[in-house]
N, C-alpha and C positions, 0 to 999 in steps of 0.2 A: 694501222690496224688491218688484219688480215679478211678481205671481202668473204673468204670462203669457211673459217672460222667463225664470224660473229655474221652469217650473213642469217635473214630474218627465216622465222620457222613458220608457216603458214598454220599448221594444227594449234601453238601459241597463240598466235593472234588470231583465230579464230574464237581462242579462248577466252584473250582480254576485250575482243569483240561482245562476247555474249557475258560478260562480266558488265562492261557497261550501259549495256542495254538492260538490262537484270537490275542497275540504278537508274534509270529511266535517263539516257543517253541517245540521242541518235545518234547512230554509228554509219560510216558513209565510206565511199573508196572513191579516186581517183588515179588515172595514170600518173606515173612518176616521169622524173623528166629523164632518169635512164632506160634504156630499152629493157620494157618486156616487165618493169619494177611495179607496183602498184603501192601506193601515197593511202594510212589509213587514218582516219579523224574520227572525234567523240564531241560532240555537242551538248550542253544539259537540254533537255527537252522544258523545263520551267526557271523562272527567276528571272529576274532585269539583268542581271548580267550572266550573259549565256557564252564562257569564251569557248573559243574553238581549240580543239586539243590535238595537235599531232602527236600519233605515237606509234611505235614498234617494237619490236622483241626481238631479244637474243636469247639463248640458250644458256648462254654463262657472262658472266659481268666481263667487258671489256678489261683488256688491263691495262691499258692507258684512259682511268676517266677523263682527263680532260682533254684527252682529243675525242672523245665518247660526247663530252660536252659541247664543242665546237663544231662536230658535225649535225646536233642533235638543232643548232642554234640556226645553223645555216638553213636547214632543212625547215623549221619555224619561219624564216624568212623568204625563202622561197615558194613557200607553200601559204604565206601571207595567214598563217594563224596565231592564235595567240601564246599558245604553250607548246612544247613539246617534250613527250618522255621517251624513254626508253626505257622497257621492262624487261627485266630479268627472270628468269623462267628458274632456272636452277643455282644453286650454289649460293654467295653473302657476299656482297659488295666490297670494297676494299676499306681496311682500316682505317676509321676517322673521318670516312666520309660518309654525311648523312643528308638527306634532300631537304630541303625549306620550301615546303608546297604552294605555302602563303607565298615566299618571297620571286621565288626561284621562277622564272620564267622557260625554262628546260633544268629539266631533273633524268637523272639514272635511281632508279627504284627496285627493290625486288616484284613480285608477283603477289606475293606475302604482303607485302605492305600497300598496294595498290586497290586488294582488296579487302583491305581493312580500311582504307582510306575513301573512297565512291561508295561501299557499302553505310558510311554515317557512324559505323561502327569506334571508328578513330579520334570523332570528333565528342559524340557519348563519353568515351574516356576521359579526353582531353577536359572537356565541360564538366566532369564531377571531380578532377584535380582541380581545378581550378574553384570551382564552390568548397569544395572539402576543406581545402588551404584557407580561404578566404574566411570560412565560419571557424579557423582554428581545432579546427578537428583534429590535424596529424598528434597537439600537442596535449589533446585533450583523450586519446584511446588507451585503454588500461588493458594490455597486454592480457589475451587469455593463450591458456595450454590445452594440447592436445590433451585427451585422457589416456594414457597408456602408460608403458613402463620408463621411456624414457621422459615424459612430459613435456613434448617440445613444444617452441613457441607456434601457436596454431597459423600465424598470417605467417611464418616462413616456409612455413609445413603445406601451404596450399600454394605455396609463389612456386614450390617446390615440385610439385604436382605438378600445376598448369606447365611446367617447361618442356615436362616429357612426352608432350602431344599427347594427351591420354585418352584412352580409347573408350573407356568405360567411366559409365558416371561416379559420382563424387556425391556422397548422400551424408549430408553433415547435421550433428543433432546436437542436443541442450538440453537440461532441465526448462531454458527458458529461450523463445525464440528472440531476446534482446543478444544475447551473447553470441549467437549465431551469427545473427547481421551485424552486427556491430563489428568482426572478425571480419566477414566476406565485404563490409565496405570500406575497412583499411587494407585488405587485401586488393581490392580494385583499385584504391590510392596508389601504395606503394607500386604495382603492376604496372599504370598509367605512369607513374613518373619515370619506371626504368624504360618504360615504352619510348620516354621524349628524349631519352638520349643514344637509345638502340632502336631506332624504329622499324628496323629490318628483320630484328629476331628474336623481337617476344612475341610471346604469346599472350594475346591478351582476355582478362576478365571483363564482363556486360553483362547488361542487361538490355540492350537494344535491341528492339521488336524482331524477333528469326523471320522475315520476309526479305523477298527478294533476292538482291545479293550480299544480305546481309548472311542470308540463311547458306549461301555459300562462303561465309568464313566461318558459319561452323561447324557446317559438314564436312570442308576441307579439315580442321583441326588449327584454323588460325587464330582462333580467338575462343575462349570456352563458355557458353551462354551458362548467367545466374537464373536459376528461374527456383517457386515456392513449388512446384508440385512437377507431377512425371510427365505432363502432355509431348515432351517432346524429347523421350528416348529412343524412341524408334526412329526417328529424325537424325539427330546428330550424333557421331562418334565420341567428342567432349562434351561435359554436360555435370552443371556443377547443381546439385538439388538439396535442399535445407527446409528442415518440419522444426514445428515449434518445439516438441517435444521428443525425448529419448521413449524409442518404441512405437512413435507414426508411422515410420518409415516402412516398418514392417508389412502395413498393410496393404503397399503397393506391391512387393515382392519383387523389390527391384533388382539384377544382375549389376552389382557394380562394391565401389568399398564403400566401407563406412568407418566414418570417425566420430567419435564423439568431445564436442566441445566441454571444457572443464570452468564452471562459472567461479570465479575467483570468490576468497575468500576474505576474512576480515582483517588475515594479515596483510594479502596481497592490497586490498584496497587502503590500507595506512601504508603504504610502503609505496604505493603509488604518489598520494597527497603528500607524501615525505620529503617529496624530488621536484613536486611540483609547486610546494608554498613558498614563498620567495624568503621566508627569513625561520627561526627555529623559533622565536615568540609566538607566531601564526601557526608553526607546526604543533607547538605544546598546549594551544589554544584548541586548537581540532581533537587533539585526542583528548583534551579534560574535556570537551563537552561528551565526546564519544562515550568514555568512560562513565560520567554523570548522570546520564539521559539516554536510557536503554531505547525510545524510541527516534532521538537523532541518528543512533549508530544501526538503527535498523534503515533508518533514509538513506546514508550513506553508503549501507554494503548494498544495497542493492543498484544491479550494473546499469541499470537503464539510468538511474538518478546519475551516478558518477560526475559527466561533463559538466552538467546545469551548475549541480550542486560545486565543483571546482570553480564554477564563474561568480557563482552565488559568495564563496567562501572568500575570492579573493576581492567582491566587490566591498564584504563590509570588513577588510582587515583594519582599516581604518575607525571602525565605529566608535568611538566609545562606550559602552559597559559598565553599568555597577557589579557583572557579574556573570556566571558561565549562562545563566536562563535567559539574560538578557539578549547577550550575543545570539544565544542558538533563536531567538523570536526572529534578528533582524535580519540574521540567512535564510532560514526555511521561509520568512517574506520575502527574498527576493527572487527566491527559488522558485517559488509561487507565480510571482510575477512574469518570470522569465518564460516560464511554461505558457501561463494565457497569452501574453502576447508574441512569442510563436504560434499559437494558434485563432487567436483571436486578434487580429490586429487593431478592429474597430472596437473600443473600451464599450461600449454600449455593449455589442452584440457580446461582450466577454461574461457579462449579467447574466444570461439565461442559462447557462449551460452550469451555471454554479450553484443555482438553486436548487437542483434535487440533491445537488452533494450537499448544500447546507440544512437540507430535510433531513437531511442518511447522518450528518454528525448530530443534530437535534436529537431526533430517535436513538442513536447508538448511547449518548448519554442520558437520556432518561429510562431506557430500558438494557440497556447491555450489550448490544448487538441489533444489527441489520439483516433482514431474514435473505434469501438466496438469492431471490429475482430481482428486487431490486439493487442487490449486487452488483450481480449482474450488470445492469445496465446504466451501473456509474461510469467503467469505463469506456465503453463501447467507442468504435472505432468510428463510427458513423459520426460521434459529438467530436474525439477527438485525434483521430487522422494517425499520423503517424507514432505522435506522442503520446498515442495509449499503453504505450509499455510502461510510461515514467507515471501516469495516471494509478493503471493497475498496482503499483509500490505501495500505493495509498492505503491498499486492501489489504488484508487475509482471510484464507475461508477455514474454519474447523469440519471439523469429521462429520459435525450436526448441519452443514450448509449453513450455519451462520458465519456473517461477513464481521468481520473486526476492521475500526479505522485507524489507521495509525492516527495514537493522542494528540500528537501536534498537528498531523493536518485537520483532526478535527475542532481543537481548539481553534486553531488558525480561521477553520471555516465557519465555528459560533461567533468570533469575535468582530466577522464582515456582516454578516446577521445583526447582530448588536448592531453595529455602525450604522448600518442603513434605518433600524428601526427608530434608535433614539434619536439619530438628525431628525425623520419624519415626525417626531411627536411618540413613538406608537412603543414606549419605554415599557408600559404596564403588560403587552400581551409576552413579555420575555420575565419579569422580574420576579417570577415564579420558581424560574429554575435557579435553582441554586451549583450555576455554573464552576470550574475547578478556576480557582482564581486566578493562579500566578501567568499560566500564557497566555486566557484569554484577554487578562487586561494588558499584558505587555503587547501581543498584538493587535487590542487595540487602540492600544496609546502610538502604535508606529500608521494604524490603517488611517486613524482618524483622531489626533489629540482632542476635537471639540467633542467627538462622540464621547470618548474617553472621559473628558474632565465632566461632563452632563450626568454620565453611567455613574463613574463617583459618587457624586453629589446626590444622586436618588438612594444610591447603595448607603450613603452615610450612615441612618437609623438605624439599616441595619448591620455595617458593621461594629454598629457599637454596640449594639444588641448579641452578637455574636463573640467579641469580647468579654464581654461579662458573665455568659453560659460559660466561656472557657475558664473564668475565674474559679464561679461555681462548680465546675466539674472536678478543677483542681481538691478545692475544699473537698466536696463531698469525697473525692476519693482518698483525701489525709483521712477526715473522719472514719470511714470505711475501715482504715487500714488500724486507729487508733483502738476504735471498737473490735475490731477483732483480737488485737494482741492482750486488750484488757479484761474482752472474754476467757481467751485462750489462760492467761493469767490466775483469775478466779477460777478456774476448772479444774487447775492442778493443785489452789491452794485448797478446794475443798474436797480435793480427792486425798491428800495426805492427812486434813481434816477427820474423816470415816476411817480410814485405816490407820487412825492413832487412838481414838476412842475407841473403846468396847462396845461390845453387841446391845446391853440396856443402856450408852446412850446416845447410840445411833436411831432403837427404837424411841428414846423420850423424845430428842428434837425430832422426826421423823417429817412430819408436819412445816417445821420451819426448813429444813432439807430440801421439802418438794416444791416448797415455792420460792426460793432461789436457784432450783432447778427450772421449772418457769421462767423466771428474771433473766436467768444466763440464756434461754434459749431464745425467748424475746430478744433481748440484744445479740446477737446471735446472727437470728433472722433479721435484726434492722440493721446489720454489719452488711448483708448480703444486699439485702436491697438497695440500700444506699449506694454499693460497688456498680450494680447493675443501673440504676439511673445516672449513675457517671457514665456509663463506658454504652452508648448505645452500638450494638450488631452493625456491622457495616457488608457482608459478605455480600456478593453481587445476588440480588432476587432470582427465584428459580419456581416452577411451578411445583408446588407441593398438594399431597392428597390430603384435603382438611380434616377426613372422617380419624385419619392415623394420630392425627394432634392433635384433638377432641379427645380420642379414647385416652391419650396417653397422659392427657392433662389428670384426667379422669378419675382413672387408675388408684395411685397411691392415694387421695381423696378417700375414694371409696370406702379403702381397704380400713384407714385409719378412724373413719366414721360409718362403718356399718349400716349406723340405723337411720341412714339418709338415704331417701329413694331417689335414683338417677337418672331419668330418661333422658336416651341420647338418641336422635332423630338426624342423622346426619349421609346423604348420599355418596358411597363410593364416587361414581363420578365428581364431587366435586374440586377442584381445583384450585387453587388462589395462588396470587404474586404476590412472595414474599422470601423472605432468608428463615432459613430451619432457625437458627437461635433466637429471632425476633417473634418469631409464628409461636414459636411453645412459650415465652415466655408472658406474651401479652394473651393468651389461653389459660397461664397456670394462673397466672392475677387475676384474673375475673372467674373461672370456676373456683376457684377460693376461695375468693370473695363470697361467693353464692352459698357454699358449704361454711363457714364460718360464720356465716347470716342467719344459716337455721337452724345450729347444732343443739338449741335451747328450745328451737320452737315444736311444737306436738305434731307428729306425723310429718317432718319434714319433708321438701321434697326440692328437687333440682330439674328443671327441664331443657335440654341445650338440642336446639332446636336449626338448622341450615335451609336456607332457601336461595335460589337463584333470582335477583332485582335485574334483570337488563343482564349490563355487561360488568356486574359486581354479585358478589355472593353474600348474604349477612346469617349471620350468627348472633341467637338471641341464647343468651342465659336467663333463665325466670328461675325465681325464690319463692319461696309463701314466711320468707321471714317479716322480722318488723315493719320493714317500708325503710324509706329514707324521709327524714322531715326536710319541711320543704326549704327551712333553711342552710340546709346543710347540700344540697341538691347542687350547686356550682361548687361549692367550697370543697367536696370530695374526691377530686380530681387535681388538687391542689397537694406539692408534695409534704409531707408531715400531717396532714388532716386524717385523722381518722374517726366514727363515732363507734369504733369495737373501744371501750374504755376495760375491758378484762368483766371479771365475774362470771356470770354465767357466757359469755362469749370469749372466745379467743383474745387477747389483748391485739390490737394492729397496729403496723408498724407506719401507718400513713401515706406508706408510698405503693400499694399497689395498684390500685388504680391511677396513679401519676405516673406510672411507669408504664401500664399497656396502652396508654394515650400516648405516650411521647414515641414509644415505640412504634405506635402506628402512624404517627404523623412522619415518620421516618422513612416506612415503607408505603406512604402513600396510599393508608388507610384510614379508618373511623373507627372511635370507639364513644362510647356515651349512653346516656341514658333515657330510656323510654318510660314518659310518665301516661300514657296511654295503654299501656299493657297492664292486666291484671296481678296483680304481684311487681314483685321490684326486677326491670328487667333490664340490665346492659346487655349493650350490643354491641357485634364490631361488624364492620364492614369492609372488603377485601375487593381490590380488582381480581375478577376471572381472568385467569393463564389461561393465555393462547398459545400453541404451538409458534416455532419461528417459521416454520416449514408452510 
């Protein structure tokens, strides 16, 4: 090896001097044992084992390493240290040889690699290869694309980037900031591994803290720092920056490119689990529940679930099943599972953080939604760290700030609810709701079979009780349907009837004419009624203005009974929770009822009357008709009970007032009667709507 070629460069090692001192190094000189030579060393300044490092620098890589090696060895020897390198300043070491730092008691390194290696920067990588691998990550990342014309794959498109030493930052965005990171930490994967077999010539991705001399691999262009926001562009030449959102970026006005990350789709994510289910039974299993249960496949396409849910899927391939609902309970439980204990390791502390979420499914099923802020503060990163992305999946927000729960995780989270109540004893403050049956009791037959078989058995009466309404609803609705076609029947035979007889004697029956015109219209209206106590309104509740379905109840009333006086006393402002087709119907049955009461009695009159109770609104209807006797006072809310028997009253079909009770026991109202009021007064009684907001 030629002394005057490879002999050492002083401005070099000055260099790798203040490079090691920049990782807290003392750095030290002595004479050499050739004349006029000076011997340089690096010592770590902390740690129990502190070796002593000889080293030196060339300009360009010897070309014989291993007499490069042999003198590097000797020189270690004689200098009674522990290591010895030799750094190379310029140019790539020779083919297939790469230094073992651990191993290697003298190594030939670049410059490159040396300060990637003292700056901490090398071992950062090395250390999330090795956790990545270990948690199964590589096999677990669902490939996203760049947004652009050619669609390329995003982690080749940044490996691609990072090699050109690039000068100017790299601002990467998303619809969502999971696909972002999710990208940039299979991208520092893949980086890292080409790293451990070319350690001289990549370029590596981090996130290791920009101090010291760390912050000189990236100001040189050795390594390109990941960071969430712009603190450090005026800093480094490479500089890789990612916002949660497509359009944050903008508001730094940063000088650099931008790409936009492309969140995969619901083809992509079946096409992903395609490759990843170990047999095509389990593959056909995933897309019939997909397809089935519009709210598994909304778990599924969303990319933060992906991995869990890949673990989740293949944990219960095994399960047995009566069925697709069954299966999708004992994934989205393990899903569940897997999530809290990544985050909550100790089962106790995993209890608190679940209860406002099993408030937020409580609330969203008894009322329809979760208003914003406490939305809000289901996921928060504060409760739960990292995993708030796969949290946030749980949610969605509409255009009004109301939060929606996906049905299965909020079944999931009524049915832990359940579990804990009825072990405790405390069955009765839940057995009100009338909970969606099929997932809450599947997962609670998986959370808890004792709670499960307990919940049962209280439920028993009433599902027999529910049973038999379903029998009756059947019934009433053949009946419904018998009665109308026998209506409809008679109405054509007595309409061919008049227009086959002559003018004198359509006048002589005239009389008998109008009172099967009567009869038909009676049956008619008990066709109708009977449809509508089968089939009660189910639309989700919405705040309506009471004073609008008062008047409207009102109206054709009026119109048809003139000589009925109508006061209607009712506040614009008023509000109530209820669905439009339950609200007008349980209003047209009781003002009809009122109008039908007095169309016989002298100076009749109607009073519909609104006042605000608390945090309920009621509505009084008052008559000056007969009264009700007082045996009859329970019995008329009873369906077929009527005491209009015809004559001078309307004839009744016995179900209207068993229809605006049932109705409102529906939408979690009152109706009934007040024997305290002067005249005959039903009432109903309405929770007041509140804004979500």
């Amino acid at each position: 090896m030629s002394d005057e070629e490879h002999a050492p460069t002083v401005a070099g090692e000055n260099a790798v001097a203040r490079l090691f001192e920049a990782a807290d190094y003392e750095v030290s000189q002595a004479v050499g044992l050739e004349p006029g030579s000076v011997d340089w060393f690096a010592t770590p300044r902390q740690g129990l084992v502190r070796p002593r490092t000889y080293f030196r620098v060339w300009t360009r890589c010897p070309e014989g390493i291993d007499v490069a090696l042999a003198e590097l060895d000797a020189k270690r020897r004689t200098t009674a240290a522990e290591r010895a390198f030799g750094v190379v300043i310029e140019g790539s070491l020779p083919p297939g040889y790469a230094a073992d730092l651990k191993a290697d008691v003298c190594a030939v390194l670049s410059y490159r690699r040396l300060v990637l290696e003292v700056s901490g920067i090398a071992d950062s990588v090395r250390e999330h290869v090795r956790a990545y691998e270990g948690n199964g990550e590589p096999g677990r990342y669902l490939p996203r694309r760049i947004d652009d014309r050619d669609m390329r794959d995003a982690v080749a498109w940044i490996k691609e980037w990072s090699s050109r030493r690039p000068t100017l930052p790299l601002v990467l965005q998303s619809r969502d900031l999971v696909d972002v990171s999710t990208v940039v930490e299979q991208a520092i994967y893949e980086i890292g591994v080409q790293f451990l077999h070319k350690p001289d010539d990549t370029v590596l991705l981090a996130r290791y803290e920009p101090t010291r001399a760390a912050s000189r691999a990236y100001s040189d262009g050795f390594a390109v720092f990941v960071d969430k926001n712009a603190n450090y562009t005026l800093l480094f030449r490479s500089l890789l920056i990612y916002f949660e959102r497509q359009g944050d970026a903008a508001r730094w006005n940063l000088v650099g490119e931008r790409v936009t990350i492309r969140t995969p789709v619901s083809s992509d994510v079946e096409h992903w689990f395609g490759h990843r289910l170990p047999s095509p039974t389990l593959v056909a299993r995933f897309l019939s529940a997909r397809e089935h249960e519009p709210e598994f496949k909304s778990l599924t396409d969303a990319s933060a679930n992906v991995p869990r849910m890949l673990d989740a899927v293949l944990a219960c391939r095994d399960v047995p099943s009566s069925g697709s609902a069954q299966w999708i309970a004992y994934v989205v439980h393990d899903y569940i599972i897997k999530i809290l204990c990544d985050t909550f390791p100790d089962e106790t502390a995993s209890q608190a953080p679940l209860v406002p979420l099993e408030d937020a499914a409580l609330t969203q099923f008894s009322v329809g939604w979760i208003s914003v802020e406490p939305g809000r503060q289901l996921a928060s990163r504060r409760t739960w760290g990292d995993l708030q992305d796969q949290v946030r999946t749980w949610h969605k927000r509409d255009s009004d700030g109301r939060v929606q729960m996906n049905g299965l995780i909020r079944d999931y989270l009524i049915a832990r609810r359940v579990a804990r109540e009825v072990v405790a004893g405390r069955f009765g403050s839940l057995s009100r709701h009338q909970f969606p049956r099929e997932y809450v009791f599947l997962f609670l037959s998986i959370l808890s079979p004792e709670a499960s078989a307990r919940f049962a058995e209280g439920r028993g009466a009433e599902v027999r009780a529910e049973i038999e309404a379903e029998v009756e609803r059947r019934l009433q609705l053949t009946l419904a349907h018998q009665l109308k076609r026998s209506v409809g029947a008679i109405l054509m035979y007595m309409r061919n009837i008049r227009e086959n007889l002559g003018a004198a004697d359509v006048a002589r029956f005239e009389r008998e004419f109008s009172r099967i015109d009567e009869e038909l219209a009676f049956q008619s209206a008990l066709a109708a009624q009977t449809g509508r106590w089968a089939q009660v309104p189910n639309d989700p509740p919405e705040g309506l203005a009471l004073h609008e379905f008062v008047f409207g109840a009102a109206a054709p009333l009026r119109q048809k009974h003139p000589g009925v006086v109508c006061e209607i006393n009712v506040a614009v402002s008023l509000h109530v929770r209820a669905n439009r087709e339950g609200l007008r119907e349980i209003l047209h049955c009781l003002v009809e009822n009122a109008f039908h009461a007095v169309v016989s009695t002298p100076a009749p009159r109607v009073s519909i009357r609104a006042i605000r109770e608390g945090d309920t609104v009621r509505l009084d209807i008052v008559d000056n008709g007969p009264g009700i006797r007082a045996e009859d006072r329970e019995r008329i809310f009873q369906p077929y009970v009527t005491t209009k028997k015809g004559g001078d009253q309307p004839l009744g079909t016995g179900l209207g007032l068993a229809i605006a009770r049932r109705y409102a026991a529906w939408l979690g109202a009152q109706v009934g009667l007040d024997l305290e009021r002067e005249g005959t007064c039903f009432f109903a009684r309405f929770v007041t709507w509140r804004d979500a907001s």
